[in-house]
VOLO-403780 format. One record per residue (C-alpha): residue in three letters; x, y, z; residue number from 1. Coordinates in steps of 0.001 Angstrom, whole numbers, plus 500000, padded with zeros to 6 digits. Example, Ala and Ser with C-alpha at 12.3 -4.5 7.8 and 13.67 -1.06 7.14 Angstrom:
<recs>
> ALA  512300  495500  507800  1;
> SER  513670  498940  507140  2;
</recs>
This chain:
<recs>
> UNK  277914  186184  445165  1;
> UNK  278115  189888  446406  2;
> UNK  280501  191336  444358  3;
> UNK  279543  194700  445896  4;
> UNK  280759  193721  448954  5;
> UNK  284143  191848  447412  6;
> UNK  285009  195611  446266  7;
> UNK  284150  197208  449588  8;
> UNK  286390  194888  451023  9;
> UNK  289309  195420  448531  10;
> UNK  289254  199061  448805  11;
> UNK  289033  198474  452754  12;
> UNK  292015  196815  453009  13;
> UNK  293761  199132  450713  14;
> UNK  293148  201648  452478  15;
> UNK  294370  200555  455569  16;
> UNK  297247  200463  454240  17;
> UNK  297842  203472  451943  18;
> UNK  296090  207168  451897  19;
> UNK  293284  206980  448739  20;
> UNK  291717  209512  447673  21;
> UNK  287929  210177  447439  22;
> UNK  287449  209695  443630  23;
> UNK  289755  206966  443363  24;
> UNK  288126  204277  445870  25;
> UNK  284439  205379  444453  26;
> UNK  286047  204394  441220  27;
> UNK  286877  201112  442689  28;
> UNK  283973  200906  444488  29;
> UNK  282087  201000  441130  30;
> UNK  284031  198801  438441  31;
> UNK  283954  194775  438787  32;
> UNK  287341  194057  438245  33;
> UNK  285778  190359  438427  34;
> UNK  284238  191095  434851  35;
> UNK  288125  192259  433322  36;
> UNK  289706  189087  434274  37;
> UNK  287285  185748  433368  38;
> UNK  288316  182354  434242  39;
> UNK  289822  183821  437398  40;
> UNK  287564  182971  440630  41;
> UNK  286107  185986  441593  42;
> UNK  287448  186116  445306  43;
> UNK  290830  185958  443637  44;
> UNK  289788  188741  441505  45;
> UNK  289430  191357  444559  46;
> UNK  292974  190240  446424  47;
> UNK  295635  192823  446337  48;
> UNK  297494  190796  443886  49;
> UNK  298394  190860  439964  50;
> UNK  297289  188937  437608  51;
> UNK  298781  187523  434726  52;
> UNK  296813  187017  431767  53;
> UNK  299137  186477  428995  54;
> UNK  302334  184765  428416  55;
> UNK  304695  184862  425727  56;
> UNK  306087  181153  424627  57;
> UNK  309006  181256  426707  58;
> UNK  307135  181714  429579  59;
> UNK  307489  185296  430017  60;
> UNK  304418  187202  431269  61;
> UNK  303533  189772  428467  62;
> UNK  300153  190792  429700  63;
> UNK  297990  191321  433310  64;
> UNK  295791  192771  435298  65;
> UNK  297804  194812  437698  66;
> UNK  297945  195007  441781  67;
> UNK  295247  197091  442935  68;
> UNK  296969  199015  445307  69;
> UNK  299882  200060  442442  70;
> UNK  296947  201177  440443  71;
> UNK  295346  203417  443307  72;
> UNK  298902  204789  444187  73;
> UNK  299427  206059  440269  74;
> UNK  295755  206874  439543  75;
> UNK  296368  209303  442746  76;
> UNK  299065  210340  441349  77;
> UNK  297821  210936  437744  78;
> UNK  294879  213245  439184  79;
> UNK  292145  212847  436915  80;
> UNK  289382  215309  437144  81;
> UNK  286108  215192  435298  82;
> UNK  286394  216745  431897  83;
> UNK  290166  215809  430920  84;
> UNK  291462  213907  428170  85;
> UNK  293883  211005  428962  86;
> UNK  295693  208614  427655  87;
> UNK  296602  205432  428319  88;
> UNK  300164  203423  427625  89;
> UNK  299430  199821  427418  90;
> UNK  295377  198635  427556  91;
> UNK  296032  195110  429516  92;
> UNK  292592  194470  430254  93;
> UNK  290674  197276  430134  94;
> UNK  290187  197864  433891  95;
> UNK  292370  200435  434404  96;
> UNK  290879  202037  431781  97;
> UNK  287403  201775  433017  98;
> UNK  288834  203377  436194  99;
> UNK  290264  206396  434250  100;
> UNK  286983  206883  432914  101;
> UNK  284704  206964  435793  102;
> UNK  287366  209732  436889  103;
> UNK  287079  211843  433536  104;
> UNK  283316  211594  433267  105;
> UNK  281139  213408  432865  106;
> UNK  282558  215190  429722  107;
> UNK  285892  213623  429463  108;
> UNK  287423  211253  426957  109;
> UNK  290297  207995  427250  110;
> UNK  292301  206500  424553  111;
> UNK  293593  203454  425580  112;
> UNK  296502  202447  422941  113;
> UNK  297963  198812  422570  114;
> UNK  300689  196862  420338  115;
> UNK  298686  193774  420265  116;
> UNK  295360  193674  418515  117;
> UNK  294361  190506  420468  118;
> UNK  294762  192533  423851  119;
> UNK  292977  195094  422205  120;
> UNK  289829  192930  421245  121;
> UNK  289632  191607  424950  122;
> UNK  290057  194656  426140  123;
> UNK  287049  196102  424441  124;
> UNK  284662  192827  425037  125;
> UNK  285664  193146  428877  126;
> UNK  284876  197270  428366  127;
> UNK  281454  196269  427151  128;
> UNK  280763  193237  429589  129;
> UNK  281527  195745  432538  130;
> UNK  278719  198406  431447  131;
> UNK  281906  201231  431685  132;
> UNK  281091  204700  430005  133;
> UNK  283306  204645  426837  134;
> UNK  286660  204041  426042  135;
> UNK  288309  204299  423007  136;
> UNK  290714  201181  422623  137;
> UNK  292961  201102  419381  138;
> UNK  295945  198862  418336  139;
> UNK  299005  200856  417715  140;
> UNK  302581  201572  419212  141;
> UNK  301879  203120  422385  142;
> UNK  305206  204970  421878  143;
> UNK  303860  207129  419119  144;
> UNK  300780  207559  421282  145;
> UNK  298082  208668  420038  146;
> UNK  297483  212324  418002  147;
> UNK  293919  211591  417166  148;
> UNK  292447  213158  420522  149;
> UNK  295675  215642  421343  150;
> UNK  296320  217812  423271  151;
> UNK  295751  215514  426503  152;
> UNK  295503  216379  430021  153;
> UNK  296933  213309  431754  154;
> UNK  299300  210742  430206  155;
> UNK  299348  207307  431742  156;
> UNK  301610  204230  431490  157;
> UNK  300526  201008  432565  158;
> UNK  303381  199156  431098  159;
> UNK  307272  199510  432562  160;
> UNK  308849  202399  430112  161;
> UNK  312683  202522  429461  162;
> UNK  312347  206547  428326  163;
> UNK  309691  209200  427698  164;
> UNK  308845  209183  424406  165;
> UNK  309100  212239  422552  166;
> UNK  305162  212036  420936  167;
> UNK  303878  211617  424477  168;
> UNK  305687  214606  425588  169;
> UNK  304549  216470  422487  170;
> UNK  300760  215365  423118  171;
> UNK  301009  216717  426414  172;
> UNK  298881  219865  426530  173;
> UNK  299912  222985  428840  174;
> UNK  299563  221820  432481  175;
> UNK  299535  218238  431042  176;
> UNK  301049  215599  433456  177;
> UNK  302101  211937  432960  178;
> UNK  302601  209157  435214  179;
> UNK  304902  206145  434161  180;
> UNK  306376  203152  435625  181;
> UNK  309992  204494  434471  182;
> UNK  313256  202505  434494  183;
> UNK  315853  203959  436637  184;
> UNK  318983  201385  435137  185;
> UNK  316642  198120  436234  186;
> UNK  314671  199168  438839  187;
> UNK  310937  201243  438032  188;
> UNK  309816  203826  439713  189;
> UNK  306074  205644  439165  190;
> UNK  307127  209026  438653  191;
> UNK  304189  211773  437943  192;
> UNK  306094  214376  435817  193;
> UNK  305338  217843  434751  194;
> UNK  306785  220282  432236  195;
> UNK  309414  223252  433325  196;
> UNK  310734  225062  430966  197;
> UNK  312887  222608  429084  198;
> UNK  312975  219565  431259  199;
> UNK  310690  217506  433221  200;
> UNK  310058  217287  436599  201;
> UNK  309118  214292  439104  202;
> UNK  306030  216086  441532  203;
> UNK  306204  212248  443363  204;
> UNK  307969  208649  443357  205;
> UNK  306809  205232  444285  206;
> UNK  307717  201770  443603  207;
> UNK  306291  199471  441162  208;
> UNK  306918  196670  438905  209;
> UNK  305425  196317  435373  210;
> UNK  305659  194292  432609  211;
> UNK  308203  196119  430198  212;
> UNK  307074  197544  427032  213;
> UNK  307315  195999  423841  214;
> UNK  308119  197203  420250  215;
> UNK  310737  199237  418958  216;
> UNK  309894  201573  421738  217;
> UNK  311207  198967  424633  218;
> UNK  314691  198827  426681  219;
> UNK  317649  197555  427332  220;
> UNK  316218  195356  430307  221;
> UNK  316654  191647  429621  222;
> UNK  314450  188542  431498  223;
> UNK  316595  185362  431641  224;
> UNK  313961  182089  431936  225;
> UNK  316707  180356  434604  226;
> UNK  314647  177124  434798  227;
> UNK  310619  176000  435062  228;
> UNK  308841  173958  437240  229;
> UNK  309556  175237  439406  230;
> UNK  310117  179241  437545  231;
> UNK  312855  181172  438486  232;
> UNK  314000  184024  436093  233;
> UNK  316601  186607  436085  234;
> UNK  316438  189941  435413  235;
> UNK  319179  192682  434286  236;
> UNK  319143  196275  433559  237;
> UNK  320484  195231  430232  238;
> UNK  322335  191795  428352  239;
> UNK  325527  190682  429691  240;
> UNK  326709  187343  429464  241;
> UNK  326713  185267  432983  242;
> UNK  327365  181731  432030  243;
> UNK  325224  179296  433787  244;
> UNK  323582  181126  436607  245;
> UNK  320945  178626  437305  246;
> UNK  323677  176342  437966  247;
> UNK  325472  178085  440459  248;
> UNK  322720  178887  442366  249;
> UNK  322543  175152  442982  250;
> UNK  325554  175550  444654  251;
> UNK  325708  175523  448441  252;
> UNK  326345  179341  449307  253;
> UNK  328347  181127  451776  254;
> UNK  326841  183134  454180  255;
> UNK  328014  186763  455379  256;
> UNK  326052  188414  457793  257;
> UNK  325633  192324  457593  258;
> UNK  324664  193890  461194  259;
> UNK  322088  196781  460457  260;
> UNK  320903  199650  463255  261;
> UNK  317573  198184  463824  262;
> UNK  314878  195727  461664  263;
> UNK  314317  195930  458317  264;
> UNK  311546  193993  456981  265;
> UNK  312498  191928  453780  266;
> UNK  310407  194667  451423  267;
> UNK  311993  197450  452867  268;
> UNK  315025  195999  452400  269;
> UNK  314624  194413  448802  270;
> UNK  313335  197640  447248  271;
> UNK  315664  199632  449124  272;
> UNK  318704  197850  448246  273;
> UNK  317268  197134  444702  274;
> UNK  317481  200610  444254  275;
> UNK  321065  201364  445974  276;
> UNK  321951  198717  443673  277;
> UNK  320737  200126  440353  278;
> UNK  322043  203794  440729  279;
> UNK  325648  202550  441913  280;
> UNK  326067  199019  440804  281;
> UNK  326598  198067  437417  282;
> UNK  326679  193966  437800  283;
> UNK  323409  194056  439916  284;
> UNK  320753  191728  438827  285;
> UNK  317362  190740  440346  286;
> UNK  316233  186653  440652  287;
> UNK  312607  185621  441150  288;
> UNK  310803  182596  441343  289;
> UNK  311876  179784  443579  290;
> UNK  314671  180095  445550  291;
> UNK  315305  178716  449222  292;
> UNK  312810  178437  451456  293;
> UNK  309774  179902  449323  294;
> UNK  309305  181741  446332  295;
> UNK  309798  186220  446232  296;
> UNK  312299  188202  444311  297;
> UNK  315935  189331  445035  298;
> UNK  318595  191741  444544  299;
> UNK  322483  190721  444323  300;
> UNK  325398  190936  441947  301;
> UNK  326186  188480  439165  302;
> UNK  328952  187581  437453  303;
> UNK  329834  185140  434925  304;
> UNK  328715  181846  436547  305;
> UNK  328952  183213  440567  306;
> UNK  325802  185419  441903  307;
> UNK  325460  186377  445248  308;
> UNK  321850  187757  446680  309;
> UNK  320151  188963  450024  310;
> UNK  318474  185965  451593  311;
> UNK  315288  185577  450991  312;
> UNK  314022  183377  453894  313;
> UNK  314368  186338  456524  314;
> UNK  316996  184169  459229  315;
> UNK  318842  186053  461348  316;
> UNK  322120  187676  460664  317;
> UNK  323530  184656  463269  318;
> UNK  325384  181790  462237  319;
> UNK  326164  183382  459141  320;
> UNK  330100  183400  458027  321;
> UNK  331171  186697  458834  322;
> UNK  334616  186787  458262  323;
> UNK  337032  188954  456522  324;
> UNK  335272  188605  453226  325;
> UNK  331834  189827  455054  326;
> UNK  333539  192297  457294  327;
> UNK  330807  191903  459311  328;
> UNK  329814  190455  462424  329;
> UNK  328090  187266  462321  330;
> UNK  326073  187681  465763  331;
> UNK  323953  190393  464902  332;
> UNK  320825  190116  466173  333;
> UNK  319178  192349  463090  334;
> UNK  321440  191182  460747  335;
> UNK  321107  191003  457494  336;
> UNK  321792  187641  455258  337;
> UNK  324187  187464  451917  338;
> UNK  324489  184537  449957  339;
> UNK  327256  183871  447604  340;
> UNK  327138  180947  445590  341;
> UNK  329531  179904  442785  342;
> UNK  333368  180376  442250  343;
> UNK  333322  183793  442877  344;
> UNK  330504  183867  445665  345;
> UNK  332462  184543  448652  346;
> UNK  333755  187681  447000  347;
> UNK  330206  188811  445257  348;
> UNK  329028  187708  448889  349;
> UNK  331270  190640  450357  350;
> UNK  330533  193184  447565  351;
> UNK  327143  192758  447800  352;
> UNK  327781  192927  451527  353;
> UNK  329316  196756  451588  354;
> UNK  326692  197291  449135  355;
> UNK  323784  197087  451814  356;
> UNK  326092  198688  454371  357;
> UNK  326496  201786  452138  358;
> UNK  322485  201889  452386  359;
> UNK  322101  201998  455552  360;
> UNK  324521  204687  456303  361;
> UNK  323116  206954  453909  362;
> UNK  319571  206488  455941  363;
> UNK  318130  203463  453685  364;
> UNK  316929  205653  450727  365;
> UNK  313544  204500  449192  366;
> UNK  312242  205457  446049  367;
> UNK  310007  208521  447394  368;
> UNK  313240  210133  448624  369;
> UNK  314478  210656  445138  370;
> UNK  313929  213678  442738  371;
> UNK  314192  212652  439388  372;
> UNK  314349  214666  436295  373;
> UNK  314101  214332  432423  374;
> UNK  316017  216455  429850  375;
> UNK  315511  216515  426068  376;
> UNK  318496  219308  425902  377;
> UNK  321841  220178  427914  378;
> UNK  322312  218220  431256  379;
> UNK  323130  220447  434283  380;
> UNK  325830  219010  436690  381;
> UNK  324842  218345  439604  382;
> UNK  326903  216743  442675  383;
> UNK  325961  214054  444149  384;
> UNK  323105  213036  441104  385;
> UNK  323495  210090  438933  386;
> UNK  322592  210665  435397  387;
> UNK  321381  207963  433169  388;
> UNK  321641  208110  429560  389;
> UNK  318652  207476  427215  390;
> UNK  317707  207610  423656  391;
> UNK  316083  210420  423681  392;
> UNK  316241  212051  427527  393;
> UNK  318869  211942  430070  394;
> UNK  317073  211418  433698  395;
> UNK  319007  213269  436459  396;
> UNK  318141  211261  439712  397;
> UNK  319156  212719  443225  398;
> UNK  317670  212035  446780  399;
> UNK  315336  214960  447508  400;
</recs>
């Protein structure tokens, strides 16, 4: 098989859909990802998907190979030139850091850091299978990082962080920059930060979706196995108790249609109201795995043993119950779908409802429309921001 021509392909694609630059798609040009994930057919091994590698015994994923295009958007943003020192949050499988180091070399140096040593040891046999100039990969607690090799040039996190930790902001050399999927109260953003003065500053935003850290560095988020076979799981910004979710999503819903301005496609939507959700919505929750028509994720509100979510199945705003509850009008041609289920559902249904028409009037925000910031000291006030509490920052978020 011409693997060559599987990577041409892959970066192809990718880059009709996204702006790469130059050293990034030689750099994917040049490593087989094929090599860092074996036992996965190879034409699966160039799709723009992740893949997971590693589960925990509940089912949770713990480890993978992440999207390609994610990984071109963040390398981008990292900026890796040849010569810098970098480090790496969170080894997975190696291939991201066989990217970084086509991008240092010649002259640079990557320190790849992970919790578990069994990670670790793959890591370096798929390092070595690959032919990729060297990496150092060591098992430790990413959030200490790693002082061996500071000061570093570019910081990178390939795991979902709740809060900068202070030793990677310390390792940081003058200049330095990192790039990590951060939690913004549930919802990650990739945010490429730089030092000013006494805070932190976000020089970009994007979406993305990791697999949360582990160790005594990790978060508040918390991922609910609802059921398996098939998998659906529930995710919240942080443990509440809900009662039996699972079962009311059983339940047969109620439907309230929201009329929006024009079409939104079901991504937009999701990560836009995903994110409207997580800076203004404390019950908000997010359900994946198989519900309705076909499997995808969610947003919606839950309470204990109700839930109502944005349909995932893309219908039509009509036929939907858009009564009082809904306040909205059930013929919309672009409307958007809410489904209640449980006790509570027609209510969450209506909530979650004025939720998505609060988006849409403030000109669906997405995650590059924010600014956010991170300070170790005294908090500015700032109207209009929302600022999130952490251990040992306090994030200032406002659209840009």
């Amino acid at each position: 098989m011409d693997f060559a021509t599987q990577r041409q392909a892959m970066v192809a694609q990718l880059r009709e859909r996204q702006d790469i630059s130059e050293p990034v798609a030689a750099a994917m040009l040049a490593v087989p990802r094929h090599l860092f994930v074996p036992g996965v057919e190879p034409e699966s091994a160039y799709r723009d998907e992740p893949i997971v590698t590693r589960r925990d015994a509940e089912g949770r994923p713990i480890s993978s190979s992440s999207q390609p295009a994610i990984m071109a958007i963040m390398l981008d943003q990292l900026g890796v030139e040849p010569g810098h020192r970098v480090l790496e949050i969170g080894a997975g499988t190696g291939y991201n850091a066989a990217l970084l180091a086509r991008l240092a070399g010649p002259g640079g140096r990557v320190v790849s850091v992970d919790i578990d040593a069994d990670i670790v040891a793959e890591a370096r046999g798929h390092l070595t299978a690959a032919g990729s100039p060297p990496v150092e990969v060591v098992c430790a607690d990413g959030g200490l990082g790693w002082p061996g090799l500071a000061p570093y040039d570019r910081l990178v996190a390939t795991v979902g962080v709740w809060d900068l930790a202070p030793a990677w902001l310390a390792q940081l050399g003058p200049g330095g920059r990192l790039v990590v999927p951060l939690d913004l109260r549930g919802v990650q953003v990739s945010v490429a930060m730089e030092r000013d003065g006494d805070r932190w500053v976000g020089r970009s935003v994007a979406p993305c979706g990791f697999m949360r850290m582990r160790g005594p560095f990790a978060g508040t988020e918390l991922l609910m196995v609802l059921r398996r076979d098939p998998d659906l799981m529930l995710a919240l910004p942080a443990p509440r108790e809900l009662g039996d979710v699972a079962a009311a999503l059983d339940t047969e819903p109620v439907e309230v249609a929201v009329p929006v301005r024009e079409p939104v496609s079901p991504l937009v939507l999701g990560m836009g109201v995903s994110l409207w959700l997580a800076l203004h919505e404390p019950r908000w929750c997010v359900v994946t795995g198989k519900l309705g028509a076909g499997y995808g994720a969610t947003a919606g509100i839950a309470e204990r043993g109700s839930i109502a979510v944005l349909a995932m199945d893309g219908r039509p705003g009509g036929g939907a119950d858009g009564g009082a509850d809904g306040g909205a009008d059930g013929g919309a041609d672009n409307g958007v779908v809410v489904r209640g289920h449980g006790p509570d559902g027609r209510r969450l249904a209506g909530e979650l409802s004025a939720h998505v028409r609060a988006w849409e009037e403030a000109g669906r925000p997405e995650a590059g429309d924010l600014r956010v910031e991170a300070y170790t000291g005294p908090v500015p006030v700032r109207d209009g921001a929302v600022v999130i509490g952490k251990r040992h920052t306090t994030l200032v978020v406002s659209l840009s």
